[in-house]
C-alpha positions as CSV (number, residue, x, y, z in Angstrom):
1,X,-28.1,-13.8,-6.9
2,X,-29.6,-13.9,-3.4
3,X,-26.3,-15.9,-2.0
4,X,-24.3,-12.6,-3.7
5,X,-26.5,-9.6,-2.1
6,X,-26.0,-11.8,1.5
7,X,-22.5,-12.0,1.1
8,X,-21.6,-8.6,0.1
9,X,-24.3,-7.2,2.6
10,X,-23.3,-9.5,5.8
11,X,-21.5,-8.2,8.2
12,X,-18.4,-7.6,8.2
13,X,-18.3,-7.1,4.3
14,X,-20.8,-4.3,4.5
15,X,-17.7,-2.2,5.5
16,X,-15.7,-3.2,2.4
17,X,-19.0,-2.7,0.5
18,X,-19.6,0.9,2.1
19,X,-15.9,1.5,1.3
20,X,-16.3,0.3,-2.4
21,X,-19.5,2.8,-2.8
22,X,-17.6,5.6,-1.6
23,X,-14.5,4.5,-4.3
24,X,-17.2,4.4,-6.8
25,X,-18.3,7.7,-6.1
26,X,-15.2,9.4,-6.0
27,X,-14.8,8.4,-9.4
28,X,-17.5,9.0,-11.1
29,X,-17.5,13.1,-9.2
30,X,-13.4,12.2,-10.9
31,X,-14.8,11.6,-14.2
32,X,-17.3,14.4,-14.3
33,X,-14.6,17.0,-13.3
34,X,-15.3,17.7,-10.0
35,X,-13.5,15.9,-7.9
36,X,-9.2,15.6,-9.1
37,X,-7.3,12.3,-9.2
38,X,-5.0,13.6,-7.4
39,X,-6.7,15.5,-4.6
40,X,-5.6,13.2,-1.5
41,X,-2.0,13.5,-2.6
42,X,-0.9,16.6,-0.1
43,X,-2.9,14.5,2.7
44,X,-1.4,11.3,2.9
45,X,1.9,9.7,2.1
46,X,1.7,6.0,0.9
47,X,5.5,5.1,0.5
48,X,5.6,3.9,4.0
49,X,2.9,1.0,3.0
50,X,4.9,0.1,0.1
51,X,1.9,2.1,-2.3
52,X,4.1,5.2,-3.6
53,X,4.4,6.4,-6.7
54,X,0.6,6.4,-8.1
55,X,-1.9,9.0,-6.8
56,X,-3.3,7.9,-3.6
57,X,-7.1,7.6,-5.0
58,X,-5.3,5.4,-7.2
59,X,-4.1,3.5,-4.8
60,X,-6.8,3.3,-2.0
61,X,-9.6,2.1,-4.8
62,X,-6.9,-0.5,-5.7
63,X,-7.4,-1.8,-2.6
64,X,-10.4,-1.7,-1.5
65,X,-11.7,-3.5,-4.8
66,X,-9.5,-6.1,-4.3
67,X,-10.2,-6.7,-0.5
68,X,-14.1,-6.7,-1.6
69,X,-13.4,-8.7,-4.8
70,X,-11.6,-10.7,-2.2
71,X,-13.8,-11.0,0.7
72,X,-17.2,-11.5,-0.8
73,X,-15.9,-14.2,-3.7
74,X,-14.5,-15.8,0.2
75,X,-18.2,-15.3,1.9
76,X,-19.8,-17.1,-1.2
77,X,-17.3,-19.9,-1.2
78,X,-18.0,-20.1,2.5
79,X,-21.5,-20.1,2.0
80,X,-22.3,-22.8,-0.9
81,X,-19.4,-24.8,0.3
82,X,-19.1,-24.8,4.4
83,X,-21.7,-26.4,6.3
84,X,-23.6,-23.9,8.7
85,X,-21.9,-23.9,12.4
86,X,-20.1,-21.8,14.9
87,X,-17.0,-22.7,13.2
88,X,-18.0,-21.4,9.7
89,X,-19.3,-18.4,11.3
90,X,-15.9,-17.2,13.1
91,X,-14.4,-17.9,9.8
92,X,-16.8,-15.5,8.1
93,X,-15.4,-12.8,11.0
94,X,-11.9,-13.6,9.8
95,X,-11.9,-13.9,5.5
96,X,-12.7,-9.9,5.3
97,X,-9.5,-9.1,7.4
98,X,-7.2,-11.7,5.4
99,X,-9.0,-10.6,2.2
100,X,-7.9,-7.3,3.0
101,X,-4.1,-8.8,3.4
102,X,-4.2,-10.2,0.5
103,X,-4.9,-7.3,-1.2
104,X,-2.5,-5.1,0.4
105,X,0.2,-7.4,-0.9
106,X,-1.6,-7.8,-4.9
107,X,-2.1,-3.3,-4.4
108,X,1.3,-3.3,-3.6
109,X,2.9,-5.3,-7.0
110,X,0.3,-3.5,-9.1
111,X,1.2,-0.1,-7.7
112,X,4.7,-1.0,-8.5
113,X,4.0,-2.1,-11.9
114,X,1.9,1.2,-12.6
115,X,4.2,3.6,-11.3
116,X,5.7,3.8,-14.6
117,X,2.2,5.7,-15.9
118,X,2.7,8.7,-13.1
119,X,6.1,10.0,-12.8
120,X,4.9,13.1,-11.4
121,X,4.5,10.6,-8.0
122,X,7.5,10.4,-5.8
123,X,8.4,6.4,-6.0
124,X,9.0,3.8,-3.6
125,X,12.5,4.5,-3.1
126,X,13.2,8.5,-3.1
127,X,14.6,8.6,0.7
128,X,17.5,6.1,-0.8
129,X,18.0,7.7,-4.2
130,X,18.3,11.0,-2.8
131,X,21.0,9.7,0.3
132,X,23.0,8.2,-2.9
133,X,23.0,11.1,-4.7
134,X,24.1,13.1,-1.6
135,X,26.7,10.7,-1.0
136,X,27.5,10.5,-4.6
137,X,28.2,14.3,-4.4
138,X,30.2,14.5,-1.6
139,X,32.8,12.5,-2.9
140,X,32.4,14.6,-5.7
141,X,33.8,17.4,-4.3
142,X,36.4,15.4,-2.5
143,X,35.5,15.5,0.8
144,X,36.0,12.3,3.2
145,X,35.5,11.1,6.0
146,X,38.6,11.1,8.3
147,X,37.5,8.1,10.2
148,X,36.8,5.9,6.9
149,X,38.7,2.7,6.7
150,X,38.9,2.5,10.4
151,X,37.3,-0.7,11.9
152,X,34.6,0.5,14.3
153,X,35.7,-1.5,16.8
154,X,39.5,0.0,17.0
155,X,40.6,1.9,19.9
156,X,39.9,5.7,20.3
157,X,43.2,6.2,19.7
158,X,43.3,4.9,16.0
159,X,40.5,7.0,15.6
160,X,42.4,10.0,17.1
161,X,44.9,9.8,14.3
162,X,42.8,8.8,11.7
163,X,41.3,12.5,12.3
């Protein structure tokens, strides 16, 4: 139990572990009605790390429980397993940061898999639905482009009479 509290209280850990406190608190003020699951939602937009379409609290504790899941089951391998040195100590500087990589990337496929729970949440792929349905429309209505089937690399004046 000792080897546990020094790992998740060491140093660079305590910031995952600060981090988890303050997810665990957001849900519990979540589950007794004053804080909203959704609350961070106007703030922040997480499509651009690959984490749309769940609410971002959703999101953000998915990761951080994984990076401290991550980093402190690292620490305690590091610390029953490693023999003490400067070597094993620069490592211990390194696992939080690639624990929280790691978790990115598993955040990532679980937010993907979840996304199906929320479909209030914009998903990953709006911007590209929503330039095919434009596009879609356009030739709806019958409009084209004068310059379509024109190589790019032809001469202005193909282009001129392609217009």
């Amino acid at each position: 139990m000792w080897t546990f509290l020094t790992a998740a209280t060491g140093l660079p850990t305590i910031l995952l572990t600060a981090a988890l406190v303050v997810v665990v608190c957001f849900w519990l003020l979540a589950a007794v009605g004053v804080a909203d699951v959704d609350s961070f939602d106007a703030d922040m937009d997480l499509r651009g790390w690959r984490m749309g379409g769940v609410p971002v609290a959703v999101a953000l504790s998915l990761l951080t429980a994984f990076a401290w899941s991550l980093s402190v089951g690292a620490a305690l391998v590091l610390a029953v397993f490693a023999p003490a040195g400067p070597a094993v100590g620069l490592l211990r500087l390194v696992v939080p940061v690639g624990a929280l990589f790691v978790a990115w990337a598993a955040t990532c496929l679980i937010v993907r898999a979840l996304h199906r729970l929320f479909p209030d949440e914009p998903g990953l792929s709006a911007p590209s639905e929503a330039r095919t349905r434009d596009a879609t429309a356009l030739r709806a209505v019958g409009s084209r482009d004068p310059s379509e089937g024109v190589p790019r690399d032809a001469s202005p004046h193909l282009r001129d009479h392609a217009a």
